[in-house]
N, C-alpha and C positions, 0 to 999 in steps of 0.2 A: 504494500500500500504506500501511496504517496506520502511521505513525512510528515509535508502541510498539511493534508486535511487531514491526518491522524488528528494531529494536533488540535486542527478546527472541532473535529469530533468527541477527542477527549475533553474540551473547553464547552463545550454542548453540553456532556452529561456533566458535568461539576456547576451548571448555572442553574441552580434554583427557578423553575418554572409557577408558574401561579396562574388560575382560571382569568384573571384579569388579564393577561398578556395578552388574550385571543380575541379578537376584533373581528367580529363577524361580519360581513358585508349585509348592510339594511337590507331587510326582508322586502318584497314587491308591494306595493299596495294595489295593485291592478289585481282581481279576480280573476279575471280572462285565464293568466297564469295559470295560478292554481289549478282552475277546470279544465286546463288542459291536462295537468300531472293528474286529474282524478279521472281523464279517461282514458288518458294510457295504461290506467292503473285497471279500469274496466274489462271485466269477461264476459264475452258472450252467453248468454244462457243456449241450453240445448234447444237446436232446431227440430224441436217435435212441436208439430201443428197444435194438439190438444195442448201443451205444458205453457205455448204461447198466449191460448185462449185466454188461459186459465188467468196467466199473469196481468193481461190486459185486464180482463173484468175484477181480479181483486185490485187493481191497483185502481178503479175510479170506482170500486167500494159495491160491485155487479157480487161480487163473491166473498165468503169470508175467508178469512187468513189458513192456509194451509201449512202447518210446519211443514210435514213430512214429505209435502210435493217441491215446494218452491225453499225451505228453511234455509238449502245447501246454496241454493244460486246468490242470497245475500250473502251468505260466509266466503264467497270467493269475493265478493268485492267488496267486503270490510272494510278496505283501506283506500279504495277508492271512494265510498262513501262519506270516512272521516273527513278524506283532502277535502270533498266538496263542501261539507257541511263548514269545515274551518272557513273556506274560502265564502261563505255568502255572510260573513259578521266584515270583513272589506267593504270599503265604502265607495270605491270605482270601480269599472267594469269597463275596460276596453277591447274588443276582439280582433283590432287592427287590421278591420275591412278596407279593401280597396277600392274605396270607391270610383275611383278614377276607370276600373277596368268595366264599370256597368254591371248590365247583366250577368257578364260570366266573371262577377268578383267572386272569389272563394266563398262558400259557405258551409263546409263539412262538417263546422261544428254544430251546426241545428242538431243535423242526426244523433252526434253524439251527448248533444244534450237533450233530444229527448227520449233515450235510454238509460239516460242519470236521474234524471225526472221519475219515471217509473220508479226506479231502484230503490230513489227516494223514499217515494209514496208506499212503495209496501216494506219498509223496512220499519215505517211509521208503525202501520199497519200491524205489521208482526209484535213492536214496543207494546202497544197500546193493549193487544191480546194476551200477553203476557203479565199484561196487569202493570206496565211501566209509563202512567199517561205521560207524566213530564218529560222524557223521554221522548216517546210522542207529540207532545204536543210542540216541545224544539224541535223537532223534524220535521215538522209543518211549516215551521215557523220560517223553518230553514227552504224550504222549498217555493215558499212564497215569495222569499228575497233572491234566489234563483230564478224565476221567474223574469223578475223587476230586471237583476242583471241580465238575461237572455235578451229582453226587449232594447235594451241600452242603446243607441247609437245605429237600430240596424231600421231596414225596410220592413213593410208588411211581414212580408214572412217570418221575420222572428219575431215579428209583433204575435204575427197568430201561431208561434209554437211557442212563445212564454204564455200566450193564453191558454193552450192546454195546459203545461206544466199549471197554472196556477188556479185552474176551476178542480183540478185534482184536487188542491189540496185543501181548498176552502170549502167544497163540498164533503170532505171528509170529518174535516172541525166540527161543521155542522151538524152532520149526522153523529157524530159523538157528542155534541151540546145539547142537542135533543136529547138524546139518551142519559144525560146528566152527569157524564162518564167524567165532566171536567172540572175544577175546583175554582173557587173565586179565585184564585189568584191567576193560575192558567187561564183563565178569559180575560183578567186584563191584560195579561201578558199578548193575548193573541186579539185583543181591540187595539192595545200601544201599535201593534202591527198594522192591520188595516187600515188607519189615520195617517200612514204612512204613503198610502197608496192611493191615487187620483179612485172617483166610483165607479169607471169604466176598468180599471186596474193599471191603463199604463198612456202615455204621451202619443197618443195615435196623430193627431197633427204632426208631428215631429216624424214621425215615421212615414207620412203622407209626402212630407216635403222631402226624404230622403230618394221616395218612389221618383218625386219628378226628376229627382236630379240625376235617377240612373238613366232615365227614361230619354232625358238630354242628351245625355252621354253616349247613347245609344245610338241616337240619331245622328249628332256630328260623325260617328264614326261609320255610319252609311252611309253619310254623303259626300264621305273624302274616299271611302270604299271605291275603289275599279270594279269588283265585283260585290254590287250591295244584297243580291239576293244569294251569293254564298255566305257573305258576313252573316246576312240574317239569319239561314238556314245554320250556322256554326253554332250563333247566340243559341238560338230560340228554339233548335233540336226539332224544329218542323219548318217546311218549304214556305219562301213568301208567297202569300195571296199574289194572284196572277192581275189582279187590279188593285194593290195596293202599290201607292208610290209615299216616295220620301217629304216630311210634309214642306210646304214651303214657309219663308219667312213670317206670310203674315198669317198661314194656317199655325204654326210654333206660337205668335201672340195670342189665338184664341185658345191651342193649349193650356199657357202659363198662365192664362185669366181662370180658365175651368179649374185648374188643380189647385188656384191661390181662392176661390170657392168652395171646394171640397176643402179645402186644408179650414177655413174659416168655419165650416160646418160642423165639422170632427174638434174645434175647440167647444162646441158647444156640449150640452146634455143630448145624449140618445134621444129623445121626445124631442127637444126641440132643431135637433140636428134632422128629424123625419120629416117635417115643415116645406126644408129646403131643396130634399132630394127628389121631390118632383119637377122642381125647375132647373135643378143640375141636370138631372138628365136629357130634361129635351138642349139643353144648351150641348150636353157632350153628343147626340147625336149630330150634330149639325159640326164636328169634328172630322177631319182628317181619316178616313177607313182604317189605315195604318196605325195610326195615333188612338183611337177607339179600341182597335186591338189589344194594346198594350197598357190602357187603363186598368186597374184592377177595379172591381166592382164596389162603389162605394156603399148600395146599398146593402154589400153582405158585411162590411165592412162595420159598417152601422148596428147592423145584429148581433154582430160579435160581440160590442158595446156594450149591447143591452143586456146580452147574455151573461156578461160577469155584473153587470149592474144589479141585475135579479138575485143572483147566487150570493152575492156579497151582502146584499141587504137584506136576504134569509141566513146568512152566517150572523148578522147584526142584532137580529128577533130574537134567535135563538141564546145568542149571548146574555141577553136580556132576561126570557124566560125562566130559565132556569139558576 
């Protein structure tokens, strides 16, 4: 061995070390993170048709809790679970979408998030059967802030995959408040939560204004496109309309008037947002074929709204009741 670093080496073991020397580098505050390490950490459950039914319908509360069928498929993602649950007390969420790339910005993690989602809900599920509500009811609690982060920053569609994730869970509270299964304290623990969250559950304007902006982005890049109906056909994983054309300058101003309507709409309440969208609509048929296409439907959009608006304000009653 080299003389010098013997020497460095034996100078190592004779210096007194102490837990304070070690300087960890700041932890993330971003979630995103986290929920990434908690689905790498994720296993698939077994591809049997029936085991999948199963898990679907206990997981939005269709079935009750099976140890002996599903018990194993949480025990494999124990640790996957923990990451996620640590990771929704984070108070940012960023998933470092591209917006810039439009429609075919990355989005792999919906799926994976809502396979986390489930996991979630029945492991709740499993807590709460075992006689462990508190347990449960932080696991709810936890998935409802999962939700909140899923919708963060992105378009509709993770707007309406945090809305699945998060009628699971509030529809599960519920039927447990009903049943009386939860203590004053745990309901205010899970009303602190609620008050937390808009009554339609998340920022759908925000998400509305994210759609136009792919939607732009879409369009510049068919109209600088040499070949715009392969572009499309790459995006959109179907052939363009054989009479759809690219829209032009002053058909793109009655776009950004409709979608800055819609977006004003979706700031409103469900009820009073239904008012508007009869006169949205005749205004977006009188849009661009192309452009019409790629609008998503505001008035299911609107449903969706109400949908957790109902569910949340029977998780509300219920809090109350009992």
């Amino acid at each position: 061995m080299n003389l010098r670093l013997l020497v460095i080496l034996l100078t190592m073991l004779n210096t007194p070390w102490t837990s304070a020397d070690a300087r960890f580098p700041q932890e993330t505050h971003n979630a995103a993170l986290r929920y990434w390490m908690a689905f790498a950490e994720m296993r698939d459950p077994p591809a049997d048709k029936a085991l999948q039914e199963l898990l679907e319908k206990t997981a939005v509360g269709q079935a009750a809790w099976e140890e002996a069928k599903l018990g194993s498929i949480l025990d494999s993602n124990r640790e996957a679970l923990q990451i996620m649950q640590r990771a929704t007390k984070l108070s940012d969420c960023d998933w470092g979408i591209e917006y810039g790339q439009g429609p075919r910005a990355p989005i792999a993690y919906l799926a994976r998030a809502r396979v986390m989602a489930r996991l979630s809900a029945l492991q709740a599920m499993r807590e709460m059967t075992a006689g462990d509500s508190q347990s449960a009811v932080e696991r709810w609690i936890a998935g409802i802030r999962f939700s909140s982060h899923l919708a963060k920053g992105g378009s509709l569609i993770s707007v309406l995959t945090a809305k699945s994730a998060l009628l699971s869970n509030l529809r599960m509270l519920t039927l447990e408040a009903m049943r009386g299964h939860l203590t004053d304290a745990q309901k205010k623990q899970t009303l602190a939560t609620l008050k937390t969250l808009p009554d339609d559950g998340f920022d759908w304007a925000a998400a509305w204004e994210v759609e136009e902006l792919l939607i732009q982005v879409f369009f510049d890049e068919l109209r600088t496109s040499k070949n715009p109906r392969k572009t499309y056909q790459a995006s959109m994983e179907e052939a363009m309309p054989e009479e759809a054309g690219i829209p032009s300058p002053k058909e793109l101003t009655r776009f950004h008037e409709y979608m800055a309507g819609a977006k004003a709409a979706l700031g409103l309440s469900p009820d009073a947002a239904n008012t508007r969208l009869e006169m949205l609509t005749t205004q977006k048929r009188s849009l661009n074929g192309l452009t019409q296409r790629l609008i998503p439907s505001l008035l299911k959009v609107n449903e969706s709204r109400s949908e957790i608006v109902g569910i949340r304000k029977a998780l509300l009653e219920a809090l109350r009741v009992n």
